[in-house]
SETORDO-986824 format. One line per field, with one value per residue (C-alpha): x, y, z; residue in three letters; residue number from 1. Coordinates in steps of 0.1 Angstrom, whole numbers, always signed. Layout:
# SETORDO-986824
xx X/...
yy Y/...
zz Z/...
r ALA/...
k NUM/...
# end
This chain:
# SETORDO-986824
xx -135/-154/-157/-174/-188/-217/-254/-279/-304/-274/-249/-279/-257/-276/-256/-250/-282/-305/-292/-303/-332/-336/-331/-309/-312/-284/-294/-293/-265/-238/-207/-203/-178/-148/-132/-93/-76/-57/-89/-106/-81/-71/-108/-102/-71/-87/-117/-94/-72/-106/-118/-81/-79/-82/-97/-131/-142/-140/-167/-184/-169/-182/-179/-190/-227/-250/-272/-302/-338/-369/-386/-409/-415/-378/-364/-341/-322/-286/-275/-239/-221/-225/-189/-188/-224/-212/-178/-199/-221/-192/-175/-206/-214/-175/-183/-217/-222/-255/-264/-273/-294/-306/-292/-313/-296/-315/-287/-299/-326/-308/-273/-271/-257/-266/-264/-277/-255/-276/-277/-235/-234/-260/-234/-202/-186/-195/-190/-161/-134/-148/-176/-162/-146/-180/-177/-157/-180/-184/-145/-142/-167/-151/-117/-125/-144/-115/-91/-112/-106/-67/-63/-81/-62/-26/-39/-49/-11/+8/-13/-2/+33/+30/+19/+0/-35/-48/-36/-38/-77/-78/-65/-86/-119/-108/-106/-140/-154/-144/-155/-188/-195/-182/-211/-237/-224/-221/-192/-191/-181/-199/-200/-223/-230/-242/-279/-287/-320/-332/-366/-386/-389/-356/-352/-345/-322/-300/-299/-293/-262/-247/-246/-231/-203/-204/-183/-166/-181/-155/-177/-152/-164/-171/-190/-216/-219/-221/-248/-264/-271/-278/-306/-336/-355/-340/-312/-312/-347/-347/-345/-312/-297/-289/-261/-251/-242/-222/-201/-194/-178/-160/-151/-138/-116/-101/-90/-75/-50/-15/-9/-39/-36/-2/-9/-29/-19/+18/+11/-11/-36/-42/-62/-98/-95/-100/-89/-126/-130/-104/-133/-160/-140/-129/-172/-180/-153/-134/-99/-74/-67/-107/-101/-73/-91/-123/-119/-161/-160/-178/-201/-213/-213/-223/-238/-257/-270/-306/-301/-271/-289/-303/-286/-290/-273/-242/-238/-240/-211/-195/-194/-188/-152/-141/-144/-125/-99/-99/-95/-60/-52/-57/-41/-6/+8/-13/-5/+32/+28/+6/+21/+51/+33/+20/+52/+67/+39/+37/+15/-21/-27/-64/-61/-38/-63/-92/-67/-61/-98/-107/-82/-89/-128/-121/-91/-87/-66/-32/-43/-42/-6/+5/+0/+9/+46/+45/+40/+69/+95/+85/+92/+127/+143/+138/+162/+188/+187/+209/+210/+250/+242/+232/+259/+261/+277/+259/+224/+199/+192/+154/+162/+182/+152/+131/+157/+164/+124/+117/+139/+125/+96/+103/+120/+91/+68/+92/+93/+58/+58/+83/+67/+27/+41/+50/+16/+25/+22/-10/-1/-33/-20/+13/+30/+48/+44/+66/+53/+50/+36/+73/+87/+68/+73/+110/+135/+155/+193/+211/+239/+277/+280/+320/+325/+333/+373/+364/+350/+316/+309/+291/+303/+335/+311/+304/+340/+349/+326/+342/+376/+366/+344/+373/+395/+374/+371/+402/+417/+454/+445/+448/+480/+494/+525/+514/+487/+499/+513/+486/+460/+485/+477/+440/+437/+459/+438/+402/+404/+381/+407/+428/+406/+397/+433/+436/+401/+409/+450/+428/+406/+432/+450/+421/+414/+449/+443/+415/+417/+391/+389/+365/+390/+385/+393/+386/+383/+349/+331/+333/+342/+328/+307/+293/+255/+267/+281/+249/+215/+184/+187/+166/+185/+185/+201/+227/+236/+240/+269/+281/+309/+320/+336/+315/+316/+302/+272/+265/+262/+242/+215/+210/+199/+179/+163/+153/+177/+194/+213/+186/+215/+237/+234/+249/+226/+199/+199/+197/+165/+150/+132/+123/+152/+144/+151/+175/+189/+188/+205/+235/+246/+242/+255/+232/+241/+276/+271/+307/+332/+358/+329/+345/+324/+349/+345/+323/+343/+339/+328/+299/+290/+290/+269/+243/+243/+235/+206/+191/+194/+181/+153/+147/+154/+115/+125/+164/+187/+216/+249
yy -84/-113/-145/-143/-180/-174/-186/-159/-176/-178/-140/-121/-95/-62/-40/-4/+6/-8/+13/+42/+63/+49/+68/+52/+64/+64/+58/+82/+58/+53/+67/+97/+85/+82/+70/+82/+95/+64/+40/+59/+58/+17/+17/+31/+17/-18/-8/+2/-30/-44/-27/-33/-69/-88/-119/-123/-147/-111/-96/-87/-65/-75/-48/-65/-64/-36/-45/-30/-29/-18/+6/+22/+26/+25/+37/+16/+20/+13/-14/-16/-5/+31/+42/+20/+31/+72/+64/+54/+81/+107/+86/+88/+129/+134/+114/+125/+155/+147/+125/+88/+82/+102/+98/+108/+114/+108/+126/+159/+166/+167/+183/+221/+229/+258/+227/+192/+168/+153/+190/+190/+155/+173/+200/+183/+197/+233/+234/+261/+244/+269/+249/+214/+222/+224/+193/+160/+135/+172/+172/+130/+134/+166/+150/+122/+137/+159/+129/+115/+144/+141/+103/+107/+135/+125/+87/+112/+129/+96/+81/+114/+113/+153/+182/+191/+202/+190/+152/+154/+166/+136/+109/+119/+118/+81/+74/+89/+69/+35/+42/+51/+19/-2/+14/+14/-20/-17/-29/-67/-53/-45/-34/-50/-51/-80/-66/-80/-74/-80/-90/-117/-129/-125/-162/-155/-121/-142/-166/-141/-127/-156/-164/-129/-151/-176/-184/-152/-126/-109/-94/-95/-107/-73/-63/-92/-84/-48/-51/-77/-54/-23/-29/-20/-50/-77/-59/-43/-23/+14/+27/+11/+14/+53/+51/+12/+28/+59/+38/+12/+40/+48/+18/+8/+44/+34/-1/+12/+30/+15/+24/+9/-26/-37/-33/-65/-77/-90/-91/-73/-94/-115/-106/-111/-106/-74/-55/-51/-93/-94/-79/-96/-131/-121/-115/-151/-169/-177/-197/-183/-217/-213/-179/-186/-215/-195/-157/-153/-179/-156/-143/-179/-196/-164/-134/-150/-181/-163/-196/-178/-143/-116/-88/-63/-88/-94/-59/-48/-71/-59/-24/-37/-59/-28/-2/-28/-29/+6/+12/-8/+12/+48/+34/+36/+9/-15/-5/-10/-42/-59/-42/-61/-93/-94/-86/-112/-136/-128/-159/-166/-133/-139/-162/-145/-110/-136/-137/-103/-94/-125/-117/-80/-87/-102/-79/-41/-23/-25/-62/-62/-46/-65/-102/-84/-78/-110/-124/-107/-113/-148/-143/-121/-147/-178/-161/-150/-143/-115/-86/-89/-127/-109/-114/-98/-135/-161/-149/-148/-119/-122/-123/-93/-77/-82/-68/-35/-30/-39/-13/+14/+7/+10/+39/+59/+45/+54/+90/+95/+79/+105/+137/+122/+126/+167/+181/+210/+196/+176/+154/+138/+114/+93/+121/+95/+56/+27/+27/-12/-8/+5/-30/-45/-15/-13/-39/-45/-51/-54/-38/-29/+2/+5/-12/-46/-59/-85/-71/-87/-68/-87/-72/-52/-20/-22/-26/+4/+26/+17/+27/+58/+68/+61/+80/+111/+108/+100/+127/+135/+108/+78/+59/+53/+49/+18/+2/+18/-15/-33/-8/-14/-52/-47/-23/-43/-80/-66/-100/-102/-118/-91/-67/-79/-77/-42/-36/-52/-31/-3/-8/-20/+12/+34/+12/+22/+57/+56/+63/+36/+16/-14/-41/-70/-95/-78/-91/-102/-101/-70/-71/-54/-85/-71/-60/-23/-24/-34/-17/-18/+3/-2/-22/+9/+30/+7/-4/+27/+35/+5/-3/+33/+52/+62/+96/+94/+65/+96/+121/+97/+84/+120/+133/+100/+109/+144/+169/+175/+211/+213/+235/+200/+178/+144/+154/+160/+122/+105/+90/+103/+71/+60/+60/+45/+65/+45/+40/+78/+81/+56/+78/+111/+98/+104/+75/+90/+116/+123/+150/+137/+127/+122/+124/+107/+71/+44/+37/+14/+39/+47/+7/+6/+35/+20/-15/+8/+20/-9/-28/-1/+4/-34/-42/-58/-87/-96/-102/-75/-83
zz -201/-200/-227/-253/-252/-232/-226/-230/-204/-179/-186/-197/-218/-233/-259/-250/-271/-252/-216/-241/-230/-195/-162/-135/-97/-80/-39/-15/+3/-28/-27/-56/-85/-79/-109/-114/-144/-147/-144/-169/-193/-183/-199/-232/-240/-231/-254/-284/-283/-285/-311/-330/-326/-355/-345/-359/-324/-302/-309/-278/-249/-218/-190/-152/-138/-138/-108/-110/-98/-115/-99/-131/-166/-178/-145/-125/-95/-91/-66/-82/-115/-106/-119/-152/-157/-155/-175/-206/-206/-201/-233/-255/-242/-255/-292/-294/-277/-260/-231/-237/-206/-174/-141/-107/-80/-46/-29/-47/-29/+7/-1/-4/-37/-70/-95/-93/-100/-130/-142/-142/-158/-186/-192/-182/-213/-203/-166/-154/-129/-106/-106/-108/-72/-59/-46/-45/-71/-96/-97/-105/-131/-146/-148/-161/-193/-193/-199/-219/-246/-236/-242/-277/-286/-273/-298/-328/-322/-319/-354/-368/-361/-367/-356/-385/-376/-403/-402/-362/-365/-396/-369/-343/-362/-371/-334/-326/-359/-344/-305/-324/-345/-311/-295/-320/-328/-362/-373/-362/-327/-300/-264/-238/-201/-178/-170/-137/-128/-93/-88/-64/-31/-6/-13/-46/-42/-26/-49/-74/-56/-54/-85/-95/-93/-111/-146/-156/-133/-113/-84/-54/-17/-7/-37/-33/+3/+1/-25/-2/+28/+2/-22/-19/-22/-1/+21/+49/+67/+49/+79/+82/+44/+45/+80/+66/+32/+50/+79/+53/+28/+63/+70/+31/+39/+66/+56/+29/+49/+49/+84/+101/+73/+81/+119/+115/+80/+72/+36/+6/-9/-43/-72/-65/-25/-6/+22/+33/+32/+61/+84/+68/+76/+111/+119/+96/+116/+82/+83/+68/+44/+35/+25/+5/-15/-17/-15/-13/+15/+40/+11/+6/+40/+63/+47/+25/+46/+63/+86/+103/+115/+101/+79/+107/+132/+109/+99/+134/+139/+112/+130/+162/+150/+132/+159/+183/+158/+155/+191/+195/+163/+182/+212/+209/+231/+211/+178/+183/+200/+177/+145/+160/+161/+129/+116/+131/+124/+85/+78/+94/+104/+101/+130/+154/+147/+157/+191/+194/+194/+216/+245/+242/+252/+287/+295/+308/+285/+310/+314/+274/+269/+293/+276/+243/+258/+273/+244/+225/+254/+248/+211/+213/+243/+217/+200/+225/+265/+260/+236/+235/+227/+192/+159/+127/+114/+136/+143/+120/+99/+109/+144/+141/+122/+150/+177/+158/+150/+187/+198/+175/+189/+222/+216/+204/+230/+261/+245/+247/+281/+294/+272/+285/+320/+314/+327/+310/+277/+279/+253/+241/+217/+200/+180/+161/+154/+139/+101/+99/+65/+52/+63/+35/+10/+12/+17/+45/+55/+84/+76/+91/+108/+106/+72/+73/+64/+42/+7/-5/-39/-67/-96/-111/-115/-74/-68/-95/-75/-43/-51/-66/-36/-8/-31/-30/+7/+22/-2/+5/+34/+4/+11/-25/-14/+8/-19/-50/-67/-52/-71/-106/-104/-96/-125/-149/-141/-127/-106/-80/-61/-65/-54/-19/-13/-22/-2/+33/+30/+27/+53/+75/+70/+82/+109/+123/+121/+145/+178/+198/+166/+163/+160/+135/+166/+193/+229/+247/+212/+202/+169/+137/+142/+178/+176/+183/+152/+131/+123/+103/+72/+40/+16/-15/+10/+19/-14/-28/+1/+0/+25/+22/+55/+76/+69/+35/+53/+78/+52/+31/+58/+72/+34/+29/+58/+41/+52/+19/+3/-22/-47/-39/-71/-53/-26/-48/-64/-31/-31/+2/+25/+59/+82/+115/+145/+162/+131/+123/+161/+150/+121/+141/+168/+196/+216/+225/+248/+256/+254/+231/+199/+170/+137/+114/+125/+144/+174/+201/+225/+202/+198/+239/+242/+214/+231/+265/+250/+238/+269/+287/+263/+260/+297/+299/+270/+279/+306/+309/+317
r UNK/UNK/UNK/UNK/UNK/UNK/UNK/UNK/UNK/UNK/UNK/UNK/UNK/UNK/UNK/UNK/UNK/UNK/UNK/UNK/UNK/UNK/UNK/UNK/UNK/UNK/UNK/UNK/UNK/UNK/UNK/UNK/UNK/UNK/UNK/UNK/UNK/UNK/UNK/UNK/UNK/UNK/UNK/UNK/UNK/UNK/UNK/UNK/UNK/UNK/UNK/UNK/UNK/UNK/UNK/UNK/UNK/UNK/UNK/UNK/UNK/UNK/UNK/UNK/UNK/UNK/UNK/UNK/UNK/UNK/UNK/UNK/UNK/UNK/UNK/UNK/UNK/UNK/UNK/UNK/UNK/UNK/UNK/UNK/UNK/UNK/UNK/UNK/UNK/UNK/UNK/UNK/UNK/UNK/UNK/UNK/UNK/UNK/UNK/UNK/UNK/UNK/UNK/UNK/UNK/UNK/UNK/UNK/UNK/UNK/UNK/UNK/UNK/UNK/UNK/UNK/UNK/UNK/UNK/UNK/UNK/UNK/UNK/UNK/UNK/UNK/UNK/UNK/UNK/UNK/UNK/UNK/UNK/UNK/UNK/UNK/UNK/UNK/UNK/UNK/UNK/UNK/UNK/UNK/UNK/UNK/UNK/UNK/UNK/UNK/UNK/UNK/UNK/UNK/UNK/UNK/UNK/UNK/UNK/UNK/UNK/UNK/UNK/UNK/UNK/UNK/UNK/UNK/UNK/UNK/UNK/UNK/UNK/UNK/UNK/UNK/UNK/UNK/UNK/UNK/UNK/UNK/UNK/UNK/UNK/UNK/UNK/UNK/UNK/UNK/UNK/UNK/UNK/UNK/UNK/UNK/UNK/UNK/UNK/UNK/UNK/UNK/UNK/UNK/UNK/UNK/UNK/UNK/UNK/UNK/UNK/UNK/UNK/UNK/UNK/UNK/UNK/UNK/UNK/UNK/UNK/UNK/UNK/UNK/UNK/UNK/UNK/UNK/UNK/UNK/UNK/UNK/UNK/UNK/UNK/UNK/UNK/UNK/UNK/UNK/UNK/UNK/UNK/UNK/UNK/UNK/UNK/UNK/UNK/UNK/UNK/UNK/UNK/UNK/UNK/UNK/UNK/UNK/UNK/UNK/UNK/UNK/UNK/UNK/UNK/UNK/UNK/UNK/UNK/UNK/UNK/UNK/UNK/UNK/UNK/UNK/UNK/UNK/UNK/UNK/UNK/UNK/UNK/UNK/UNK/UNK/UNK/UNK/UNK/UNK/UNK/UNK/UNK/UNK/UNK/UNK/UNK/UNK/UNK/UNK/UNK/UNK/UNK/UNK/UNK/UNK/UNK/UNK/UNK/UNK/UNK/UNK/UNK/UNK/UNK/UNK/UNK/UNK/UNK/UNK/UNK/UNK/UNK/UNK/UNK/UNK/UNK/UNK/UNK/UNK/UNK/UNK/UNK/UNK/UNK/UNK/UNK/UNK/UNK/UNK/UNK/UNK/UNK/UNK/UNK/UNK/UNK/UNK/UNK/UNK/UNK/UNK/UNK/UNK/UNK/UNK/UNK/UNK/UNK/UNK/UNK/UNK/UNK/UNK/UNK/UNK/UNK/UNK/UNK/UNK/UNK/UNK/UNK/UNK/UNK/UNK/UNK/UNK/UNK/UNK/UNK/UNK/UNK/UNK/UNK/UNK/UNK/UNK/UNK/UNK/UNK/UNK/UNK/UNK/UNK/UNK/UNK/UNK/UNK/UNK/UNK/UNK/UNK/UNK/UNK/UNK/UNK/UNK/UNK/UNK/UNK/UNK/UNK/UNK/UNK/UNK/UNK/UNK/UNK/UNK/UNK/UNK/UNK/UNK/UNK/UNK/UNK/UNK/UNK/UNK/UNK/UNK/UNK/UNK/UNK/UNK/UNK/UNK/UNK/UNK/UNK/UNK/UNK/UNK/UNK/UNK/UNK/UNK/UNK/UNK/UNK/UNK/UNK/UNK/UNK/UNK/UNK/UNK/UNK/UNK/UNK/UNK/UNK/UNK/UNK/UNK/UNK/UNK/UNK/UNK/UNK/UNK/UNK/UNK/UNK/UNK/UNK/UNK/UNK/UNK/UNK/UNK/UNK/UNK/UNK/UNK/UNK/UNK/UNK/UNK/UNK/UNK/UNK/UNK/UNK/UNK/UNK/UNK/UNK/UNK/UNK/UNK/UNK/UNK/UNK/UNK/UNK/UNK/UNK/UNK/UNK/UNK/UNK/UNK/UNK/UNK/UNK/UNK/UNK/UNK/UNK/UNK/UNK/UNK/UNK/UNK/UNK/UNK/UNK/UNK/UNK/UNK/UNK/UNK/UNK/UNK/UNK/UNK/UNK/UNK/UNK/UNK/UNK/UNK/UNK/UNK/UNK/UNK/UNK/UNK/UNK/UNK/UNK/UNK/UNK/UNK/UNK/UNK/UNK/UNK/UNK/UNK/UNK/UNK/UNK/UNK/UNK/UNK/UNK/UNK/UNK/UNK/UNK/UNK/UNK/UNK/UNK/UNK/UNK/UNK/UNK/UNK/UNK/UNK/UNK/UNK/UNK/UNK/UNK/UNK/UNK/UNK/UNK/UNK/UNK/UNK/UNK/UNK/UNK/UNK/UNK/UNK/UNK/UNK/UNK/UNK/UNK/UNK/UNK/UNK/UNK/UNK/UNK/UNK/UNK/UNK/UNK/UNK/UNK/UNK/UNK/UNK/UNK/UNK/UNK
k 1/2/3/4/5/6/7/8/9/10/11/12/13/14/15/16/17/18/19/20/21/22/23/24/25/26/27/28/29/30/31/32/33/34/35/36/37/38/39/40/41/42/43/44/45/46/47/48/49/50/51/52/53/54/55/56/57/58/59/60/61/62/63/64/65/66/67/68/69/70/71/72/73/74/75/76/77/78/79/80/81/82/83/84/85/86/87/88/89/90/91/92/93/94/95/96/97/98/99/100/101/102/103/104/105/106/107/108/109/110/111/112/113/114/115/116/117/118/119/120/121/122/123/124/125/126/127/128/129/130/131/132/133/134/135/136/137/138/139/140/141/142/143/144/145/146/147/148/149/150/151/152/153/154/155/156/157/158/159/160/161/162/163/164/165/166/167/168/169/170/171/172/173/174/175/176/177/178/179/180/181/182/183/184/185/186/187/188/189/190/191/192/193/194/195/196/197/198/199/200/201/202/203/204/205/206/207/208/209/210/211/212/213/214/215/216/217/218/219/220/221/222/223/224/225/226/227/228/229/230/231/232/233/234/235/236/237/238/239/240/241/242/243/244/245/246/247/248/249/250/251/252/253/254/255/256/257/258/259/260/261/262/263/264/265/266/267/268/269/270/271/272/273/274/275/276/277/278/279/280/281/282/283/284/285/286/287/288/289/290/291/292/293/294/295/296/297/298/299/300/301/302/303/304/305/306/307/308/309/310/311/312/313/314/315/316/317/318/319/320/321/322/323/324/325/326/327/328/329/330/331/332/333/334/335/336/337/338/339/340/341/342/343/344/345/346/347/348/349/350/351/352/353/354/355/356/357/358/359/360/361/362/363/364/365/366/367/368/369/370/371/372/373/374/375/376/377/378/379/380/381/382/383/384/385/386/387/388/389/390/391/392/393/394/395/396/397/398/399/400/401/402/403/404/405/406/407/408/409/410/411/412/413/414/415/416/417/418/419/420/421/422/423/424/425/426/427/428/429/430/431/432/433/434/435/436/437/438/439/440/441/442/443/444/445/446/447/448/449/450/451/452/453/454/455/456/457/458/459/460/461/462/463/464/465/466/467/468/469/470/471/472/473/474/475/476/477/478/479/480/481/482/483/484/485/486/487/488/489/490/491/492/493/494/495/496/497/498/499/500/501/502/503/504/505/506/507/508/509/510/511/512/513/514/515/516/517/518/519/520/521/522/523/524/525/526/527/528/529/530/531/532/533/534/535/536/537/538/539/540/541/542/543/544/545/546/547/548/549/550/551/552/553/554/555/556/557/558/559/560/561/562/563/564/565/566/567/568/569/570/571/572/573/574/575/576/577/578/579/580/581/582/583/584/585/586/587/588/589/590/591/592/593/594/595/596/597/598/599/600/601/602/603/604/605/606/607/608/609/610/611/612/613/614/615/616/617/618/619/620/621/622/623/624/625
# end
């Protein structure tokens, strides 16, 4: 919502009255509305605290620009406000019961459908969900008038506080009332849109665009530019509009997709920015510290500059930079490699993308790959020559990171390599990829395989749990008779102090009862310090276990991972995540491929056979012994 404070020659605001009785065209090349239940209703909840709030200097709602362009006798043509513009009129159909304004759809006249989509929007209140499923934009719009019933009825129940019909029907004619007088602005309150006309020369639609922006108008980089290229009057040739407006939906799809974002992108974006500007400032040459100062840098200084190229040129760069993106993204090798990159990176991504793209254009694809693992060995032997170099207590846990993500990947690409070369499979493309965008959703530890001596719990309730856990799974295994006075004092001071020394007898104990046990000093480094005895896990999973046996980490990482006993409650409340592979491999134990497995403990042997794998795996980036 925008300020109140305004100067009518600048903000040109109309009140909802005056879009009454006009006819708005929505082009050929707009998406259909897309509105969600939840952004319809963040809507009306905005509008009623509005309409609530008792300071007398809010009086005007402000929704963001209708840009428009006259094209008859109260007809217009939508360049952008297509989704507020259909919200209102499915609120004022559900208070009123008839239609405030027309809409003509250009798209009507090409698609093959038994009702117009200006026909539904007529009758929205009527319309079967047999027919809503017609098509995508018929089951937005029905939805949304649908919720809009809901969230006034679910208010009208809460005012009530009963059931009653009488008082609910009571509350929710109140709530109709004052929606009513905010639109008819009667009531000191009133709702208004920005009404931004386009007319003149192209000189002076650009003009206009740019200053879209200025003082409390929220049009993002990608709206202005979008709109720029679109309209009718000053963007691109006709001939042009009707693909531009379909790839750049595609385009706005796809970028929206985790997976293919945090290939190239080590972080989401602020308020105001969008993932669609990251292409648009790759094509205007845009610093990353510009960007970050000015999020409509390549709005003001590229698109909009007729000095730098016509709108055909830039868009057709546009098109070009995103189909070279979207080629490494289909290619396997290059997804991993750069996904690696960028999450290593994890600042000026903008920049090393510009690198990416730039090395990519004078390169054959093996070429390509190549300098892409040349550039992470570079990266990984920084950190140590050798994989066995690696510590859970004197490298750094980045560095670690990096290592155990590398070898994930690597994993999954030397799979394909070996299943591609079956000619009887013809495998066509990756069956699985490294989801880069889950190192930014979840947290990450590197955590203990065989649980660590020394105790590190934060809090009496952590160590509480612990005890009762090791309890239930050494069973008639739990040495009372060795720790039973020990446990007395613990339970009679609740010392921390006290604790630990019950924790590492304990430990110490079940160490000794394991055949091939990973010693706490062992020889040549490997300790339960040794990298074979570490591993990526997300950090909810590995607190929830924490420093349990390994038994009870096994069972817990294999349900996490999704393979649960859906009639087992404890089962049941393990919140199910990404498990890596190799990490998934650790805690089934698929590195050990010996006779004499044993199930009930991380050994040495099964820390050998890990490290094995990762050297062999990751024989391009390190030394081996």
């Amino acid at each position: 919502m925008c300020t109140i404070k305004y100067n009518q020659k600048e903000l040109p605001l109309v009140p909802f009255s005056e879009l009454k009785g006009k006819t708005y065209v929505i082009p050929y090349q707009q998406r259909g509305y897309k509105w969600t239940s939840s952004n319809v209703e963040e809507l009306l909840c905005d509008l009623r605290e509005f309409i609530e709030d008792a300071n007398p200097q809010k009086c005007i709602y402000c929704l963001q620009p209708l840009a428009i362009v006259s094209v008859g006798e109260n007809r217009y043509t939508v360049l952008d406000g297509q989704q507020r513009l259909t919200t209102l009129y499915l609120l004022y159909k559900y208070l009123y019961g008839e239609s405030p304004y027309e809409f003509d759809y250009e798209r009507d006249i090409d698609d093959d459908i038994t009702m117009s989509r200006t026909t539904f929007l007529a009758t929205v209140e009527s319309i079967s969900e047999e027919q809503a499923s017609a098509k995508i934009d018929f089951f937005y719009i029905h939805n949304a008038y649908k919720h809009i019933g809901k969230v006034f009825m679910d208010w009208a129940k809460q005012s009530a506080n009963s059931i009653e019909v009488t008082a609910v029907k009571a509350e929710l004619a109140k709530h109709i009332n004052m929606f009513k007088t905010l639109l008819e602005g009667n009531g000191g309150k009133s709702l208004h849109v920005i009404w931004y006309e386009v007319v003149g020369d192209k000189e002076k639609q650009h003009e206009i665009f740019s200053n879209l922006n200025s003082g409390k108008i929220h049009l993002t980089n990608t709206e202005l530019i979008k709109a720029l290229l679109l309209n009718s009057v000053s963007g691109l040739p006709s001939k042009e509009q009707n693909e531009a407006a379909a790839i750049f939906e595609q385009i706005e799809r796809y970028m929206q997709n985790d997976n293919f974002w945090y290939m190239f992108n080590a972080s989401e974006l602020r308020n105001g920015q969008t993932r669609m500007d990251f292409l648009f400032n790759l094509v205007a040459n845009c610093k990353q510290s510009d960007y970050e100062i000015d999020a409509r840098w390549s709005f003001r200084n590229y698109f909009s500059k007729q000095e730098k190229g016509s709108l055909s040129d830039k868009w057709k760069q546009v098109r070009h930079t995103f189909l070279r993106l979207k080629d490494m993204y289909d290619d396997i090798y290059c997804y991993h490699y750069i996904g690696f990159l960028t999450y290593n990176s994890n600042d000026n991504t903008l920049n090393s993308t510009k690198e990416f793209l730039a090395l990519s254009r004078k390169s054959t694809h093996s070429e390509f790959v190549e300098k892409l693992k040349q550039e992470i060995k570079s990266i990984l032997r920084k950190r140590h020559d050798k994989i066995t170099d690696y510590t859970y207590d004197k490298s750094k846990k980045k560095d670690l990171r990096l290592l155990f993500v590398m070898h994930n990947v690597e994993t999954i690409l030397q799979k394909y390599a070996s299943l591609n070369g079956n000619d009887k499979l013809q495998l066509q493309n990756g069956f699985e990829r490294f989801p880069f965008e889950l190192l930014h959703k979840q947290n990450w530890d590197i955590e203990h395989i065989a649980s660590n001596t020394d105790a590190d719990f934060k809090n009496s309730e952590d160590r509480e749990s612990w005890l009762e856990s090791i309890k239930a799974d050494l069973g008639e295994k739990y040495p009372t008779d060795q720790v039973g006075d020990l446990e007395l004092r613990y339970n009679k001071t609740k010392k921390k102090d006290d604790f630990n020394v019950l924790y590492k007898k304990i430990m110490c104990i079940v160490d000794d009862d394991i055949a091939d046990v990973i010693k706490e000093d062992g020889k040549d480094g490997k300790d339960k310090m040794q990298v074979g005895n570490i591993t990526l896990l997300d950090s909810h999973t590995n607190r929830s276990y924490h420093n349990a046996l390994f038994p009870r980490k096994r069972r817990y990482v294999i349900v996490a991972n999704g393979l649960m006993d859906i009639e087992d409650n404890y089962e049941k409340n393990i919140s199910k995540l990404y498990i890596p592979p190799c990490t998934l491999a650790v805690f089934t134990k698929a590195y050990n491929k010996g006779a004499d497995l044993t199930l009930n403990a991380w050994t040495q042997s099964d820390a050998d056979a890990y490290v094995a794998d990762m050297e062999q795996k990751l024989s391009f980036y390190y030394k081996n012994d």
